[in-house]
NUNU-627440 format. One line per 2 residues: number of its first residue (from 1); their letters; for each residue x, y, z of N, C-alpha, C. Coordinates in nm, 2 decimals, decimal comma, m for minus. Atoms other than C-alpha are relative to their C-alpha. Layout:
NUM	A	X Y Z X Y Z X Y Z | ...
END
This chain:
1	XX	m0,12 m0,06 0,07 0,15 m7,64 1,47 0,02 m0,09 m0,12 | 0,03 0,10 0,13 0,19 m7,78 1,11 0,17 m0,02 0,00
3	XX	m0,15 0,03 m0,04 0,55 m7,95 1,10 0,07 0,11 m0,16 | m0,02 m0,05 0,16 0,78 m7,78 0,80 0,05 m0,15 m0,11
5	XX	m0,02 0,10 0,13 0,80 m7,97 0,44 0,19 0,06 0,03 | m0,12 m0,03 0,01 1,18 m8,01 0,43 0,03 m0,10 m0,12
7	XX	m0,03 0,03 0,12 1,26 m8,03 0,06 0,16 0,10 m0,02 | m0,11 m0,08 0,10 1,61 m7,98 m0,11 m0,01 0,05 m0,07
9	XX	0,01 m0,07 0,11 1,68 m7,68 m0,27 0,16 m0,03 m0,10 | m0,02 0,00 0,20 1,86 m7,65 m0,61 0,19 m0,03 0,04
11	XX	m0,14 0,00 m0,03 2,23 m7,60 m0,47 0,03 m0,15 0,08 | m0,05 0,13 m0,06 2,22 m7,92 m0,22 m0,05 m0,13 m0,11
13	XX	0,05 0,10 0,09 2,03 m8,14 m0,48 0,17 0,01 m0,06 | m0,13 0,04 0,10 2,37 m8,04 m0,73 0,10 m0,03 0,08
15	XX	m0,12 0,03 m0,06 2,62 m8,08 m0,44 0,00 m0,20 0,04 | m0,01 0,17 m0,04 2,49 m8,44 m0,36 0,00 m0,07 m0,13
17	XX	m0,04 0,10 0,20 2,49 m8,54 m0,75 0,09 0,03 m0,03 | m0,13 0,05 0,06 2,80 m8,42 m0,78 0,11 m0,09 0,08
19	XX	m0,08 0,11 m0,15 2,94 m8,62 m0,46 m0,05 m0,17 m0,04 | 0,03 0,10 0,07 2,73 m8,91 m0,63 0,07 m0,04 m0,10
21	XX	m0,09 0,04 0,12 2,87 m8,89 m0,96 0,16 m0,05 0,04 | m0,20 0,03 m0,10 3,27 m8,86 m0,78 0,01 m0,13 0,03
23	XX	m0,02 0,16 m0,08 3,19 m9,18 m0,60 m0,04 m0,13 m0,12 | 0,00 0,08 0,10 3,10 m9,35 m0,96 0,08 0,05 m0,09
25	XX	m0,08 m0,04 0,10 3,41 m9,23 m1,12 m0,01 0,11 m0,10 | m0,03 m0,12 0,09 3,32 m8,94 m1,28 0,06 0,13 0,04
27	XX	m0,11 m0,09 m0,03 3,52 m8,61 m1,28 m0,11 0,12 m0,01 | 0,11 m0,13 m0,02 3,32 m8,29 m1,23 0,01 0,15 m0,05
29	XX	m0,06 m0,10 0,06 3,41 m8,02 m1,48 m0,05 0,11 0,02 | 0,06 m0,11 m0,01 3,16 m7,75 m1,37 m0,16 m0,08 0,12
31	XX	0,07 0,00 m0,10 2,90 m7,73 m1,08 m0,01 0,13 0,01 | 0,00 m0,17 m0,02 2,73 m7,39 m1,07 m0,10 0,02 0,11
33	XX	0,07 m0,02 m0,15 2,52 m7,28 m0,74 m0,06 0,16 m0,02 | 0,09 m0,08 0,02 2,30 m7,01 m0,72 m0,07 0,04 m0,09
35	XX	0,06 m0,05 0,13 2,16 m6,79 m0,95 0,08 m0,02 m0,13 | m0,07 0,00 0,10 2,45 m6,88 m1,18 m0,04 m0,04 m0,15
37	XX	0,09 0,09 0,12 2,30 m6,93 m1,53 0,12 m0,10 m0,06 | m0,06 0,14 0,01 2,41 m7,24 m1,71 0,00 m0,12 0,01
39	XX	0,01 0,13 m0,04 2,48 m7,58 m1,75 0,03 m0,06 0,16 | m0,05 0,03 m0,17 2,43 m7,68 m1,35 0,13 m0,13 0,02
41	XX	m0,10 0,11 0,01 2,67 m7,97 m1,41 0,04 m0,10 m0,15 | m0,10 0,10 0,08 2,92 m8,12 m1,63 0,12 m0,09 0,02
43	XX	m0,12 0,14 m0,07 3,11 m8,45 m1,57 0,03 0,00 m0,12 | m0,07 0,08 0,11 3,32 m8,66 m1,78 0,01 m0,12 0,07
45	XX	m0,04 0,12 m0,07 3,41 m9,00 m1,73 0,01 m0,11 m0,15 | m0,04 0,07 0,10 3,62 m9,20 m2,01 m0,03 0,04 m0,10
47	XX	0,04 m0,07 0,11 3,55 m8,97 m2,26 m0,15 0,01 m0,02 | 0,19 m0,03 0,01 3,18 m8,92 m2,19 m0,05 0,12 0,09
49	XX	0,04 m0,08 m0,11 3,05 m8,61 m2,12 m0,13 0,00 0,04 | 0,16 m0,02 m0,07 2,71 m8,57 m1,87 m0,03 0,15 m0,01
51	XX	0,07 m0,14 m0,03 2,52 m8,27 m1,85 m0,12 0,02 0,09 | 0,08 0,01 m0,12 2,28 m8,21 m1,57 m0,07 0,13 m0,02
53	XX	0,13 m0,10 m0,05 1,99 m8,00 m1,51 m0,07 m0,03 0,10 | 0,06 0,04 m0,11 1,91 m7,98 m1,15 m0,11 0,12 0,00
55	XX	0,13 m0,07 m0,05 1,59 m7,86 m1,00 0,04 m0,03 0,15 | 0,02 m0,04 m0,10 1,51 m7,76 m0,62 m0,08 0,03 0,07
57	XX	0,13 m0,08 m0,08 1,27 m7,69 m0,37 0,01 0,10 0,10 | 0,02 m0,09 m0,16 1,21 m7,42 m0,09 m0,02 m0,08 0,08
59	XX	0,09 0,12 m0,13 1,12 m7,55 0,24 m0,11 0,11 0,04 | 0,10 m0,07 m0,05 0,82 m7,41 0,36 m0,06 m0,04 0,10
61	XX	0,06 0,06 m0,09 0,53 m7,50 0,59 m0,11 m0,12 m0,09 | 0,07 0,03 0,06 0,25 m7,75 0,47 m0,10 0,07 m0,01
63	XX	0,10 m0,12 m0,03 0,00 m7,52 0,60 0,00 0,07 m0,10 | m0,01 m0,15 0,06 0,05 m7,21 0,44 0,09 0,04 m0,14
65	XX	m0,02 m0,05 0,16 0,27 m7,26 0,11 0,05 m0,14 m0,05 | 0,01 0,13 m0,01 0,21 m7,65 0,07 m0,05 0,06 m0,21
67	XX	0,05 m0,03 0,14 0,00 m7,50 m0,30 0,13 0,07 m0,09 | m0,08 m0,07 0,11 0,24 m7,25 m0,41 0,19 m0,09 m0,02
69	XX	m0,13 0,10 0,02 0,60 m7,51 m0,33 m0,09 m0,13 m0,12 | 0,04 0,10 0,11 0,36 m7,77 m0,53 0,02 0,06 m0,15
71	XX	0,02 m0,08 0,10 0,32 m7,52 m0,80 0,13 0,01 m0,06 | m0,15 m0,04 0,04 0,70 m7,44 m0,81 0,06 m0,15 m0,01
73	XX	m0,09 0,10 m0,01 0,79 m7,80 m0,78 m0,04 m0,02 m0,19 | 0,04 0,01 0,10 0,55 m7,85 m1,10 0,09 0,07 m0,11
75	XX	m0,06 m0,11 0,13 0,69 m7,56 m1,32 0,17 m0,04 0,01 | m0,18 0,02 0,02 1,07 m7,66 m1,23 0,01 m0,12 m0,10
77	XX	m0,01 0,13 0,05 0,99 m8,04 m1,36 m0,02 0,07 m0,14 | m0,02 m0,06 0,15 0,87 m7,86 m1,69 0,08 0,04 m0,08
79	XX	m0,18 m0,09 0,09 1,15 m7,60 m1,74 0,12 m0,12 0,01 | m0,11 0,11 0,00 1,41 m7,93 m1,65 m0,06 m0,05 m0,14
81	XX	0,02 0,05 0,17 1,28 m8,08 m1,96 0,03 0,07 m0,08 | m0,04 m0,05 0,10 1,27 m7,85 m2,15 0,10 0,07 m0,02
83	XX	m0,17 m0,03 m0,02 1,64 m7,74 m2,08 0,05 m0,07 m0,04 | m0,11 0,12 0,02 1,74 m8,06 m2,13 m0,03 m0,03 m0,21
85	XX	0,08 m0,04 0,15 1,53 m8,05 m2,48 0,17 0,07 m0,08 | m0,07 m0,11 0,05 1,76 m7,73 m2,57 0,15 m0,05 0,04
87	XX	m0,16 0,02 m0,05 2,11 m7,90 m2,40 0,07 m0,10 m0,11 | m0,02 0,11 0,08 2,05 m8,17 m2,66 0,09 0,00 m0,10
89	XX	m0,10 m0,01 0,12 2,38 m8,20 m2,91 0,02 m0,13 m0,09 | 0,00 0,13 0,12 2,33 m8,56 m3,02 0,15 m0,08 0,06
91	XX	m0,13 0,08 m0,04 2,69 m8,68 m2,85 0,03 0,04 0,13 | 0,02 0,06 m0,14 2,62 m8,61 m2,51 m0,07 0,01 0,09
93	XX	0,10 0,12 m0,04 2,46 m8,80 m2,26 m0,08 0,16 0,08 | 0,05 m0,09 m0,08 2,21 m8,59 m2,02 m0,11 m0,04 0,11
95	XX	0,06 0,04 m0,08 2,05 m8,62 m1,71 m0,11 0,12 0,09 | 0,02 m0,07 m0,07 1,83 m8,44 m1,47 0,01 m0,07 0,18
97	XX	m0,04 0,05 m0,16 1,88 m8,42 m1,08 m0,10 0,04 0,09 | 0,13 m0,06 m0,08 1,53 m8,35 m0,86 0,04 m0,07 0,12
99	XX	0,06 0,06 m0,12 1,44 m8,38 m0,52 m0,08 m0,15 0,00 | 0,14 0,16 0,04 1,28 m8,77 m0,49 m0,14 0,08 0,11
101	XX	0,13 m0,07 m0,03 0,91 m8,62 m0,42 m0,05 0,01 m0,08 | 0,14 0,07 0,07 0,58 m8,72 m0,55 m0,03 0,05 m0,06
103	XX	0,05 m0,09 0,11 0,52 m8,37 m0,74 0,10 m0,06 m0,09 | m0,11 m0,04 0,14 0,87 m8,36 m0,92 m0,07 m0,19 m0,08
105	XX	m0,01 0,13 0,08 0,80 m8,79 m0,96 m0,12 0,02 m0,09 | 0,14 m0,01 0,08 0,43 m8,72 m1,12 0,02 0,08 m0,09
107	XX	m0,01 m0,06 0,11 0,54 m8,48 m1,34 0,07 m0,05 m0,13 | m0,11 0,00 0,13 0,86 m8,63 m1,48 m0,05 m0,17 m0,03
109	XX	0,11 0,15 m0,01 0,62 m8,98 m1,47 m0,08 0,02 m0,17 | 0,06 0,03 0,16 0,43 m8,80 m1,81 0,09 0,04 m0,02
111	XX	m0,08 m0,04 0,13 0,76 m8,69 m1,96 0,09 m0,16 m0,03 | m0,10 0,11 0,04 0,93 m9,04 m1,96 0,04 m0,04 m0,10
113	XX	m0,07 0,06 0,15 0,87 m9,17 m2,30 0,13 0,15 m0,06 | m0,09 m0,11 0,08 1,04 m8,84 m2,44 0,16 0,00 0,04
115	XX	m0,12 0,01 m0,04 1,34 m8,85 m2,15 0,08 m0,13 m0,04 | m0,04 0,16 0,06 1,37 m9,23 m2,30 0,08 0,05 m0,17
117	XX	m0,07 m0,05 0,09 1,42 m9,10 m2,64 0,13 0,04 m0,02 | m0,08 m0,08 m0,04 1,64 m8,86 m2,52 0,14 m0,08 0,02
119	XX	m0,13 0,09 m0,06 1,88 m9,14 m2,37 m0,01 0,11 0,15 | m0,04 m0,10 m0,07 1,84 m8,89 m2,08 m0,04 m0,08 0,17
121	XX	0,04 0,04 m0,10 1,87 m9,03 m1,71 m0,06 0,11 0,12 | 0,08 m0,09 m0,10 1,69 m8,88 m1,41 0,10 m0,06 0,14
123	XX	m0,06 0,04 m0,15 1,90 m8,86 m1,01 m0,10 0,06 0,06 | 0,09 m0,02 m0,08 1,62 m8,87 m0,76 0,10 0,04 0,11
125	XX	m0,08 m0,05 m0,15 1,80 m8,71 m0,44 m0,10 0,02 0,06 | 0,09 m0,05 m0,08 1,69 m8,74 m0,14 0,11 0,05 0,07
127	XX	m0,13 m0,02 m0,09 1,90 m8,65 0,20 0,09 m0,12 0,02 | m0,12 0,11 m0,04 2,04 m8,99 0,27 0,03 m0,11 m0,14
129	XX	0,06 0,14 0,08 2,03 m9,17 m0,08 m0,02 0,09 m0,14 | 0,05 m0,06 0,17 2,01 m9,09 m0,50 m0,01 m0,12 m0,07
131	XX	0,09 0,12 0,07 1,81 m9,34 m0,68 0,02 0,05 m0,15 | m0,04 m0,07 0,17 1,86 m9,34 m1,08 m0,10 m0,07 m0,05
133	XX	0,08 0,06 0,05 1,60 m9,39 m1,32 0,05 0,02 m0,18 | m0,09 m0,03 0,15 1,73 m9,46 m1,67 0,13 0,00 m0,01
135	XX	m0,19 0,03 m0,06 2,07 m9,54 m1,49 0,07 m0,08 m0,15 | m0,06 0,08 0,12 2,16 m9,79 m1,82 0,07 0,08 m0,08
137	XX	m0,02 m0,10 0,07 2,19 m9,50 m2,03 0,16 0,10 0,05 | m0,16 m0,08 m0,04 2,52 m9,31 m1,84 0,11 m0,11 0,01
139	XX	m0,09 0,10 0,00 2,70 m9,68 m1,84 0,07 0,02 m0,12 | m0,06 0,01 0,14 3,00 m9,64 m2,07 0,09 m0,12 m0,01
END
């Protein structure tokens, strides 16, 4: 029996970044969940606004859609970039929020220099725990 991959999808990734951000002072102006199009999250905090683009996984089996959740983990890490690309206004800050997992980390591994540019931080979520990469960058 193959165990199941248990990856967070898109709505729990943004409810634990926005329970993250809360607990570092920031105020949570919008959080959208499902299909809702849109900015998935916008904080503030001391006159700084964040903007977030979360990504999500399915859960599946390893077995049997181990290729096509890799696939989808791949194309999410893309489209988050290049969302955040398009979110870009020059005065505020921007992050993305992924599952911590080895596809989304290898993907967003060749976008770094650019997310650097950007000023743009990354929240790795897992279930017990959100790791920041480029954390410097949301310090106001």
């Amino acid at each position: 029996m193959t165990e199941p991959v248990l990856l967070l999808n898109e709505d729990e990734v943004i409810d634990r970044t926005c329970n993250f951000l809360q607990s570092q002072g920031w105020t949570i102006r919008q959080s959208l969940h499902g299909k809702t199009q849109g900015i998935d999250i916008i904080a503030e905090r001391a006159g700084v606004r964040l903007l977030v683009e979360a990504k999500g996984c399915t859960t599946g089996t390893a077995h049997d859609r181990s290729l096509r959740i890799q696939q989808h983990r791949t194309n999410d890490s893309v489209g988050a970039v290049g969302k955040l690309l398009y979110l870009y206004d020059g005065s505020s800050m921007l992050a993305l929020a992924l599952p911590d997992d080895r596809v989304f980390r290898a993907q967003i591994e060749k976008a770094k220099r650019g997310l650097e540019k950007l000023g743009a931080a990354v929240f790795w979520i897992s279930r017990d725990q959100v790791r920041i990469w480029n954390g410097e960058t949301l310090k106001s």
